[in-house]
C-alpha positions in Angstrom: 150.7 80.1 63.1 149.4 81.4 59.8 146.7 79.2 58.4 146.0 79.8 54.5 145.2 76.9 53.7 141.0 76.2 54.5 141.5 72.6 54.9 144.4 72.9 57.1 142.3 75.4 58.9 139.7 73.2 60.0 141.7 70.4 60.6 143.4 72.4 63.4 140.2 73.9 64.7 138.3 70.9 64.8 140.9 69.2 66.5 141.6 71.6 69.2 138.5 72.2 69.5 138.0 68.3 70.3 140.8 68.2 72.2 139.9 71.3 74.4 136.6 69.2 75.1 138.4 65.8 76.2 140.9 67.7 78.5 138.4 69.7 80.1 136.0 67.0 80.7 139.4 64.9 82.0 140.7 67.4 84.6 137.6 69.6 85.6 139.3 72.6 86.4 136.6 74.2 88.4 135.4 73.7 91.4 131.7 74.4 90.9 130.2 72.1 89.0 127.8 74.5 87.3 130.7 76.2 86.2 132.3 73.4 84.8 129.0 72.3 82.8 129.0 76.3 81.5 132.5 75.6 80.3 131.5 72.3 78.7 128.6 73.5 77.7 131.2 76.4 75.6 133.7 74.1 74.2 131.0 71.9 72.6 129.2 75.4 71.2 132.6 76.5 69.7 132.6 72.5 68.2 129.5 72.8 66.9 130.0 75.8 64.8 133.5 75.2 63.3 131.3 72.1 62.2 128.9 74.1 60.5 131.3 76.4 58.9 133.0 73.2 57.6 129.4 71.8 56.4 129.1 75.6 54.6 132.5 74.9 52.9 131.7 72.0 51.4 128.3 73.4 49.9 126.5 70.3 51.3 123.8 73.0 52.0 122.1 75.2 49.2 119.7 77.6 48.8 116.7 76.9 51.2 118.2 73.9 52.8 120.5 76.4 54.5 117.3 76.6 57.4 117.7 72.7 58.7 121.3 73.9 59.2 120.4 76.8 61.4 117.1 75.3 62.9 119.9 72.4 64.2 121.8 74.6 65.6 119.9 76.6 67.5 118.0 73.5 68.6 121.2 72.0 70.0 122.3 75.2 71.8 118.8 75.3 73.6 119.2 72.2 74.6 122.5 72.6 75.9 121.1 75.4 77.6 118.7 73.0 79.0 121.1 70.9 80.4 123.2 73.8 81.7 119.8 75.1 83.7 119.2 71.4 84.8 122.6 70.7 86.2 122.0 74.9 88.1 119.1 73.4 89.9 120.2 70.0 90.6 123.5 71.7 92.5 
């Protein structure tokens, strides 16, 4: 499936991207639990940053502003992280 459209584009990606989320954290493929929160952990990553390219597209950040964006992210991943490492030592 070809795309060319951007809006169609991210309607697609954020909803499988969604989607991939809900059905992974329905069925929990994996035995290992810390596997399965790596895999969550993934899906929500791959959410995150079809979200910022979408918040890019619309221009909603200029110029210097463009830092808060990235500072976000890289907050949320650590965190993530964090959780990931957490749910390691709890298992």
């Amino acid at each position: 499936m070809v795309l060319d459209d951007r809006r169609a584009f991210f309607l697609v990606s954020l909803s499988t991207s969604i989607l991939t989320i809900a059905v992974h954290n329905l069925f929990q493929p994996y035995k290992d639990k810390s596997v399965n929160a790596f895999v969550t952990i993934n899906h929500w990553l791959v959410f995150l940053l079809v979200l910022i390219l979408l918040l890019s597209d619309t221009s909603m950040f200029s110029g210097e502003s463009y830092w808060m964006a990235d500072f976000t992210l890289v907050a949320v991943t650590l965190v993530l992280v964090l959780m990931l490492v957490l749910v390691g030592v709890r298992s």
